[in-house]
C-alpha positions in Angstrom: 95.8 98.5 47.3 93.7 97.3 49.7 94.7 93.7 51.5 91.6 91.7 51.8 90.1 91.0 55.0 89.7 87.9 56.5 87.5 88.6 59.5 85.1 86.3 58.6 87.3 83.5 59.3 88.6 85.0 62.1 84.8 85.5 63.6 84.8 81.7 62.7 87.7 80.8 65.0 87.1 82.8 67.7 83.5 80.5 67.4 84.9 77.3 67.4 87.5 78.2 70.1 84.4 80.0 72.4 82.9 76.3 71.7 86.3 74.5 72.2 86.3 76.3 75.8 82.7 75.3 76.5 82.8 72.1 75.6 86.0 72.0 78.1 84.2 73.2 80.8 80.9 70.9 80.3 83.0 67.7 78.9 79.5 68.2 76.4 80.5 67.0 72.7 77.6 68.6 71.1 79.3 71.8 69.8 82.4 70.3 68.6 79.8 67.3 66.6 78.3 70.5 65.4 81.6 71.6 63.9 82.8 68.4 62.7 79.7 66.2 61.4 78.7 68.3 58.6 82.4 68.5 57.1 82.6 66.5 53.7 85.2 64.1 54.5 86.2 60.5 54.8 87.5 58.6 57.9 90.6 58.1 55.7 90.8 61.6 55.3 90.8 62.0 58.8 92.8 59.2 60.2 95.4 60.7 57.1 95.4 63.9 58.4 95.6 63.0 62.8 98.6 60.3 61.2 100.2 63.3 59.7 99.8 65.7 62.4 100.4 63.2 65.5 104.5 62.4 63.0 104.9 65.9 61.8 104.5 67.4 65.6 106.6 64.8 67.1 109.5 66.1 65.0 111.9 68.4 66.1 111.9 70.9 62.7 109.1 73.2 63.4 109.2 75.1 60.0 107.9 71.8 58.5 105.4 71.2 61.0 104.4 75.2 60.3 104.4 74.9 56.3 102.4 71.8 56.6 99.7 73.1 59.1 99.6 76.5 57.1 98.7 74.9 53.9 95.5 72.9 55.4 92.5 74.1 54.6 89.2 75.6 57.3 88.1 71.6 57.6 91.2 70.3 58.2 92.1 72.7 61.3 88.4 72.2 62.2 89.2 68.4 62.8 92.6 69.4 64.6 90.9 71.9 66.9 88.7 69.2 67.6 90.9 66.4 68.1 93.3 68.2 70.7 90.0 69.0 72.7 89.1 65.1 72.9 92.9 64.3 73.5 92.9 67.1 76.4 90.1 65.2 77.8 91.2 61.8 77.7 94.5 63.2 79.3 93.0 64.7 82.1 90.6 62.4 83.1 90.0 61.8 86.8 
C-alpha cells in the first residue's frame, strides 16, 4: 500500500517557518499578517486556543500538551507559529 504523502504541508511549513525567520530578522509583520489574516476564525477562537496553549505548556505532562497540539488543525498551528514569533519579539526587545 502506498502511505500518502504529505509534502504539500510540509512545503507549507517550511514556508511559514522561511517567513517566521524573516520576519525575525526584519521585526516586519507583513508575512506572518499574510499567514494569519485570511484564516476564518474568530478572536474567541483565538484567545481560546493562545488560553489553551499558554495552560497546557505550562504543565509538567508533556503527552497531554503533545495529544492536544497533534490534534489541531493547519490554522490553529498557523496562529501558534505566529504567536511565539510576536512573544520572541516582545521578549527580546532592546
Amino acid at each position: 500500500m502506498n502511505e500518502p504523502t504529505q509534502e504539500h504541508p510540509t512545503e507549507q511549513c517550511q514556508e511559514i517557518d522561511q517567513g517566521v525567520m524573516e520576519t525575525l530578522r526584519s521585526r516586519d509583520h507583513s508575512v506572518l499578517a499574510q499567514q494569519i489574516d485570511p484564516l476564518s476564525c474568530t478572536h474567541n477562537d483565538i484567545v481560546e486556543l493562545l488560553a489553551q496553549y499558554l495552560a497546557l505548556s505550562e504543565q509538567d505532562d508533556d503527552e497531554i500538551f503533545d495529544a492536544w497540539f497533534d490534534g489541531l488543525n493547519k490554522a490553529q498551528h498557523t496562529v501558534l507559529k505566529v504567536f511565539e514569533v510576536y512573544r520572541g519579539q516582545f521578549e527580546h526587545q532592546e
